[in-house]
C-alpha positions in Angstrom: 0.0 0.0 0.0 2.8 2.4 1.1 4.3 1.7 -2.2 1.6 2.5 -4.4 1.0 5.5 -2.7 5.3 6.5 -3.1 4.4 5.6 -6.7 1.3 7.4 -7.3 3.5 10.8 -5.7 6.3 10.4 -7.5 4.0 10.4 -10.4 2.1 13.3 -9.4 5.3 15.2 -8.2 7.0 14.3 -12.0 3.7 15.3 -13.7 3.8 18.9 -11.5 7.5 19.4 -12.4 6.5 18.9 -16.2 4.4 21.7 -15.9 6.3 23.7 -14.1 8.9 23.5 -16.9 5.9 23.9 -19.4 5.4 26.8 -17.8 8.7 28.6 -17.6 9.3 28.0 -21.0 6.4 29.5 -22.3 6.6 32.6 -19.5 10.1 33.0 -21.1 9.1 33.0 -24.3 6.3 35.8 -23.3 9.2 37.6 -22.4 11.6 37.6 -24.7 8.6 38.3 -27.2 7.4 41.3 -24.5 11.2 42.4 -24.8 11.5 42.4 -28.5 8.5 43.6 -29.3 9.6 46.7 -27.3 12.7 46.8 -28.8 11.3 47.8 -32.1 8.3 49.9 -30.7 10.3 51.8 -28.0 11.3 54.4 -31.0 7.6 55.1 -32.0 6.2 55.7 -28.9 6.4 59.0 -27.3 6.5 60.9 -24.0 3.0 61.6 -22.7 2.3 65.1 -23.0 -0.9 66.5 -21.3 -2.3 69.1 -23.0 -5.2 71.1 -20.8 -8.1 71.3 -22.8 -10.1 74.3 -22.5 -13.5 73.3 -21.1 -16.2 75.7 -21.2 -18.8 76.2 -23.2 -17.1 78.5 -25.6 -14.4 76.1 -26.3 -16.0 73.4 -26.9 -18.2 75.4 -29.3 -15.2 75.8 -31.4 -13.7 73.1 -31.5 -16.8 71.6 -32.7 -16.8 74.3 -35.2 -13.0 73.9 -36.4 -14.2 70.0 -36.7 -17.0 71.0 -39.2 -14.6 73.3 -41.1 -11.8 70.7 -41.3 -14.2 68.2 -43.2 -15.8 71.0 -45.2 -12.2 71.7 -46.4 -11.3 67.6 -46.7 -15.2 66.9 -48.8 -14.0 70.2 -51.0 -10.4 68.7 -51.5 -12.3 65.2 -52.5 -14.5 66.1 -54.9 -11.7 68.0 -56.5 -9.6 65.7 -57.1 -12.4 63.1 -58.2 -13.6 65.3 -60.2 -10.7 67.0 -62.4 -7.8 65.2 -63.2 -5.5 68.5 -64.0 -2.8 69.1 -61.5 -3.2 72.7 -62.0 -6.7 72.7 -61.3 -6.5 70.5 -58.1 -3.6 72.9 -57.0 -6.0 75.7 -57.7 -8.9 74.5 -55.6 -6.2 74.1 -52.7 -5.3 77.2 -52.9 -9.0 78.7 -53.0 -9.9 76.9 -50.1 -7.2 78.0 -47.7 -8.0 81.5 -48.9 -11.7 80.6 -48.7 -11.6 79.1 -45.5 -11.0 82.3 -43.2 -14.2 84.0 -45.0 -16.8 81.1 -44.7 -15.4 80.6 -41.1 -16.6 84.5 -40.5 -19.7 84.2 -42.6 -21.1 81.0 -41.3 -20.3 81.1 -37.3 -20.6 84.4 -35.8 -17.0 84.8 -33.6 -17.1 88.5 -32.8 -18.4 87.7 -29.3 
């Protein structure tokens, strides 16, 4: 009886120290992955910089508004260049939007407050 039970622990004791192995290897492996992944991402990441948002009303109110004009000017930029195929003429509507920009900005949202 005594031996059975020596046999069945050594078994259970081999079986535990499989998986301990099992287990270091693949926690090593995690880690050298964890390390070389963050050999060659280290460069792209970048320093946390916190940057105060304004938060009032006002603020938010124009950032909303410089979100609508940002698309306005990306939809114009679009349909440009879907729509003419001339360099000159792309170049052109670039250049009448950035001039354009300023004025619909005045015209459309009232700012003088």
């Amino acid at each position: 009886m005594s031996r059975e039970r020596a046999r069945r622990r050594a078994e259970r004791e081999a079986e535990q120290a499989r998986q301990a192995t099992l287990r270091a290897e693949r926690e090593a492996r995690l880690a050298r992955r964890r390390r070389r992944i963050g050999r060659v991402t280290a460069p792209l990441r970048r320093r946390p910089v916190r940057i105060a948002a304004q938060g009032g009303i006002r603020a938010r109110r124009r950032r909303a508004q410089n979100g609508v004009v940002a698309v306005l000017f990306l939809v114009v930029q679009v349909i440009a260049w879907l729509l003419w195929s001339s360099w000159a003429a792309r170049l052109g509507v670039l250049v009448l939007s950035a001039l354009f920009a300023p004025l619909f900005v005045i015209l459309v949202f009232d700012r003088r407050s």
